[in-house]
Structures are given as structure tokens and as C-alpha cells.
C-alpha positions as CSV (number, residue, x, y, z in Angstrom):
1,X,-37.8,-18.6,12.3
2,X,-36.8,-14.9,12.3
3,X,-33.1,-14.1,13.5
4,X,-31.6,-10.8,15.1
5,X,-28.4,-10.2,14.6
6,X,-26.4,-6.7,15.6
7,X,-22.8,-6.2,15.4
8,X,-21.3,-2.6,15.7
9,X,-23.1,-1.3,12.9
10,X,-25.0,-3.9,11.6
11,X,-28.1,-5.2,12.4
12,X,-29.9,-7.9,10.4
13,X,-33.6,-9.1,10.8
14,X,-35.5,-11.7,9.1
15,X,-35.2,-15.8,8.2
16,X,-31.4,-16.9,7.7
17,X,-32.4,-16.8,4.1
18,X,-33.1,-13.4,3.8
19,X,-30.2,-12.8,5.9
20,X,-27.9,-14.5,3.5
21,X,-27.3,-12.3,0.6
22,X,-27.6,-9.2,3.5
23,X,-24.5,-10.6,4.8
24,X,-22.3,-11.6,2.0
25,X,-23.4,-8.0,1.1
26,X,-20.9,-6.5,3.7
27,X,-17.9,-7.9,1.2
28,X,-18.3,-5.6,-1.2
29,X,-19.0,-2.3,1.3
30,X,-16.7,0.4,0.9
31,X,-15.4,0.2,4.3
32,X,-14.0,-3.6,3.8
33,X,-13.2,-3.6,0.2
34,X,-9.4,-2.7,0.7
35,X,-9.1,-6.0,3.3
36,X,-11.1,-7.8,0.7
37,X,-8.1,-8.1,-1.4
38,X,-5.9,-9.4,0.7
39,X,-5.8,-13.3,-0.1
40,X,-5.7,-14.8,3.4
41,X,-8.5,-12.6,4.6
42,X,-10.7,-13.2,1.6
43,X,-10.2,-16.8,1.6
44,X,-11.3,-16.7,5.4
45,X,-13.7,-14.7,4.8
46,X,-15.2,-17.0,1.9
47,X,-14.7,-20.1,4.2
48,X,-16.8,-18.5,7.4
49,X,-20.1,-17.3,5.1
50,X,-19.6,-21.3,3.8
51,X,-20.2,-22.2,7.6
52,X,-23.2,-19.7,7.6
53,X,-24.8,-20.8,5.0
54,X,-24.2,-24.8,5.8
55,X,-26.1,-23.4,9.1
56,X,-29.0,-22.2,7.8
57,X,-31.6,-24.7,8.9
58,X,-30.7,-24.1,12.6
59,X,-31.4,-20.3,13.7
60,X,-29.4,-20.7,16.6
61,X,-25.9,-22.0,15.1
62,X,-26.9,-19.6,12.3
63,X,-26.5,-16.5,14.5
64,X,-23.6,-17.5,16.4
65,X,-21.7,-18.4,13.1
66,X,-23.1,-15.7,11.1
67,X,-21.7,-13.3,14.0
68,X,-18.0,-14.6,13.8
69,X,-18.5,-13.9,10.2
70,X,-18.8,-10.5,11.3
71,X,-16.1,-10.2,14.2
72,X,-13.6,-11.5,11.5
73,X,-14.8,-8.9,8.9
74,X,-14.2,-6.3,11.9
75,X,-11.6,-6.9,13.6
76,X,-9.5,-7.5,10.2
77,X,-10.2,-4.3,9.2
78,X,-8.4,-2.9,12.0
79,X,-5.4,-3.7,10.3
80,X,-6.2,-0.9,7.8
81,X,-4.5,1.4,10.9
82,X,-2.3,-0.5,11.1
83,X,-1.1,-0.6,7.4
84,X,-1.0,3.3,7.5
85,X,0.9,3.9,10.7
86,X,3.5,1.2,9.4
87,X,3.4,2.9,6.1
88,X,3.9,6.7,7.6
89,X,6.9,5.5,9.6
90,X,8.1,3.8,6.4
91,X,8.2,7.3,4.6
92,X,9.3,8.7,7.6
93,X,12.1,6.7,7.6
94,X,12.8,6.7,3.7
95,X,13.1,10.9,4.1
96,X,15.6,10.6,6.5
97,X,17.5,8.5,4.4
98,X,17.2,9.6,1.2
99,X,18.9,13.2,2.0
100,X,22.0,11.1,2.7
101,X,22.0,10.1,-0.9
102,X,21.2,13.8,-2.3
103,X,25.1,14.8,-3.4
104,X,25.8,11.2,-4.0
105,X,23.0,11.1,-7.4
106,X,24.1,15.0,-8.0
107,X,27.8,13.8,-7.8
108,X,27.2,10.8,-10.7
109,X,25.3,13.4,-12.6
110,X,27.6,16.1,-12.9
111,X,30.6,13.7,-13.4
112,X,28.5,11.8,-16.5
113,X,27.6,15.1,-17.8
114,X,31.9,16.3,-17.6
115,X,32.8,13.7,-19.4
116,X,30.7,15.1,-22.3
117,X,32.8,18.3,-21.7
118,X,36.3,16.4,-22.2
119,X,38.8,16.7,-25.0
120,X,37.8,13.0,-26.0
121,X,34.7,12.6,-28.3
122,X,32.2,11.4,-25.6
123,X,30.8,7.8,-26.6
124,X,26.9,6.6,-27.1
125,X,27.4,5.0,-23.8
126,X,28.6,8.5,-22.0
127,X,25.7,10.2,-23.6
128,X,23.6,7.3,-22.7
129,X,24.9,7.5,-19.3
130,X,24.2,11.2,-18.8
131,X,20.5,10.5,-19.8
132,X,20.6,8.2,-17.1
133,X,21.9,9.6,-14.3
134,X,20.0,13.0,-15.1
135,X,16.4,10.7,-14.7
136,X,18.0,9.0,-11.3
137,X,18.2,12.6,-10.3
138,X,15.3,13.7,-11.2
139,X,13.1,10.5,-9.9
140,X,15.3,11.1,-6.6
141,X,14.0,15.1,-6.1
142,X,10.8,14.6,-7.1
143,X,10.2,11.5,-4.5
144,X,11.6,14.0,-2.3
145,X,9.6,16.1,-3.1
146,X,6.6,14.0,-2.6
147,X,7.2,12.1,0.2
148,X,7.7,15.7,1.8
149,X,4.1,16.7,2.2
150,X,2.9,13.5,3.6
151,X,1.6,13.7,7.1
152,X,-0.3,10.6,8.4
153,X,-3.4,12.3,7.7
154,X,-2.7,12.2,3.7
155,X,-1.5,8.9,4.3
156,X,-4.4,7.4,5.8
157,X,-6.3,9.1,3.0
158,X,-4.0,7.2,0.5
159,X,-3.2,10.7,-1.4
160,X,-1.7,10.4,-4.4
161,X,1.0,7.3,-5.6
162,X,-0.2,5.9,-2.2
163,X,-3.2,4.7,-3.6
164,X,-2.1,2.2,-6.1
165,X,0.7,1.2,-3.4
166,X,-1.8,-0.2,-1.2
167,X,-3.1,-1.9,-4.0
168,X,-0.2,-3.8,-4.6
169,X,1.8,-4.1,-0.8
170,X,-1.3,-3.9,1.5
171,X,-1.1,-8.3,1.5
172,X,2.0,-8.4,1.7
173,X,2.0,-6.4,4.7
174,X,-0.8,-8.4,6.0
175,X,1.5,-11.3,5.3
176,X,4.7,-10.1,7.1
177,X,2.8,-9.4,10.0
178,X,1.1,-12.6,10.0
179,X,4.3,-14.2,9.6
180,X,5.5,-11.8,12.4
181,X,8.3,-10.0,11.0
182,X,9.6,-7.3,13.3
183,X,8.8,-4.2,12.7
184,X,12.1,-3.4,11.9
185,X,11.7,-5.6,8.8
186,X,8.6,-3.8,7.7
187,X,10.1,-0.2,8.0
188,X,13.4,-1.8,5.8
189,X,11.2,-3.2,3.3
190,X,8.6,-0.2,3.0
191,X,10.8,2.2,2.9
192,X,12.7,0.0,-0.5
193,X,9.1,-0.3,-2.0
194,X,8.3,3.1,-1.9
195,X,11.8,4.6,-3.2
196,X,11.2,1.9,-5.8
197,X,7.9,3.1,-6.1
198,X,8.6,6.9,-6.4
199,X,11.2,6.6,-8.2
200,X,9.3,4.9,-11.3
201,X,6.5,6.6,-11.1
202,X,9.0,9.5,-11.9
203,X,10.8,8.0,-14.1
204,X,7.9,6.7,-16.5
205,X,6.9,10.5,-16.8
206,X,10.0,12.4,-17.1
207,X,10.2,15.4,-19.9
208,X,13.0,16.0,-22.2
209,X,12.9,19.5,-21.0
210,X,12.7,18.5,-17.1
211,X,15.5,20.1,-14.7
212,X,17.1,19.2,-11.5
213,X,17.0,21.6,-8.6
214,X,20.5,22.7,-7.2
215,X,20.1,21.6,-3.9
């Protein structure tokens, strides 16, 4: 028996059969792959197309399975606004912040780099501690510097270090608001991931012949 089945913008038309492979299809579309990797969604996701399929030799139960199959896929997906509009207030919230901290990581700096000025013979570990502090500051300007010319346009678009950050917080996101953490919590551990996450992505790049601004 042929089945119809349109939701938003899908419509499938044939035997459940040849709407099978149509519909586990949608998984790997470019508009659902992000969701796709989020564990809980792709395990629910894998457990509903299991109910279509076990459905197959009943047309009707077929189509009304097939289209919570698709509501899930849909209205999960919504969460992809969501993700960026918690994310953009986490950066938000992270820039504020992290100009409280700007003479503080110049401050440790310039006092690591006196000590190599002093009477004494500096140590390794002063010299080592220069080299240190100088990266902190440098990873610190340069996620200022970053974080600066995101807009929520750029980060709904994922520019730049935000790509591979989805990659690795979008489930746990998913998770914390599943678990319904405040938003509060979000914003405190967003903007702790992303200074983490500027920071190195600073840090695994910096030049020997790299300098600070003066602020």
C-alpha cells in the first residue's frame, strides 16, 4: 500500500519500503547533522526509525510512527538556536569579564620579566616563568581580540574557533539543559570553556617573535 507522508519540508510517497532508506536519509542531511552528534538525540533518534521499521507491515501505524520520527528530528533541531543564543551570551559575558583581568596578566608579566632585570642572576625557573606569563598574556589579548568581533550573526555561523567548539560542548549543552541547569549555570560554564578554549588555541600557536599590546 502506498503511504503519504509530509512534514514541514518533507514529503515521502511510495510503499513503507521505499520509504525506509528515504527516511533514515534525513540523519545524515546537512541541516541535522550537528544534533546528530549529540548522544541522547541520536540514540532517540535510532530508537524511533527501530519503531518505523518494526511497523512496516501496517501502513497506517507506519505513518503515524514514521511522522514522530520526524517531529523529534524537528523540533530537536530547534535547539541549534538555542545553543547559539546561549553561546553569544556566554561570550558576551566572558568579554565583560575578561577586561577585569587585563592589568592583572600584564602586572605578572612585567613583574616575571623585572626579576630578569635584578642584581641577582635570574634562575631557569624566572626565565621559565617569564616565558610563561608572556604566553598567558598573549593567549589573553588575542581571545580578546577574538571574541571582540563576534556578533550573534558570526556566531550562529560558527566563524572561526567556534566551529570545533560546537563540536566538542554542543551535548553537553544539550545535557545541561536537559538536566535543567539554570541558565545561570550555562553562562558560568560557557564562558570557562571558551576562555579555556581561546586561550589554547592561542597558546598552541604562539611565535617566539609574538608581542603584547600595551593596553
Amino acid at each position: 500500500k502506498i503511504v503519504k507522508i509530509a512534514y514541514k519540508s518533507h514529503l515521502f510517497e511510495g510503499t513503507p519500503e521505499e520509504l525506509l532508506p528515504k527516511l533514515k536519509s534525513i540523519q545524515k542531511e546537512n541541516n541535522f547533522k550537528s544534533i546528530m552528534r549529540i548522544p541522547l538525540i541520536r540514540d532517540q533518534v535510532v530508537s524511533l526509525y527501530t519503531n518505523i521499521e518494526q511497523q512496516k507491515e501496517t501502513p497506517r501505524v507506519f505513518k503515524q510512527v514514521a511522522l514522530n520520527y520526524l517531529k523529534y528530528v524537528y523540533r530537536n533541531n530547534r535547539f541549534l538556536n538555542t545553543y547559539h543564543k546561549l553561546v553569544y551570551k556566554g561570550i558576551a559575558q566572558l568579554r565583560r569579564n575578561a577586561m577585569k583581568y587585563d592589568a592583572k596578566v600584564k602586572e605578572e608579566y612585567e613583574f616575571a620579566l623585572a626579576k630578569l632585570s635584578s642584581p641577582k642572576i635570574p634562575s631557569a625557573q624566572d626565565q621559565k616563568q617569564v616565558e610563561i606569563k608572556r604566553k598567558q598574556l598573549l593567549a589573553h589579548q588575542w581571545m580578546q581580540e577574538q571574541i571582540a568581533l563576534l556578533d550573534l550573526n558570526k556566531v550562529q555561523k560558527d566563524l572561526g574557533e567556534l566551529a570545533k567548539f560546537k563540536e566538542t560542548y554542543l551535548a553537553k549543552i544539550f545535557e545541561m539543559l536537559e538536566n535543567e541547569s539554570t541558565n545561570e549555570e550555562i553562562f558560568a560554564f560557557l564562558e570557562v570553556s571558551l576562555a579555556d578554549w581561546y586561550h589554547q588555541a592561542k597558546l598552541n600557536r604562539i611565535e617566539k617573535s609574538d608581542t603584547y599590546s600595551k593596553m
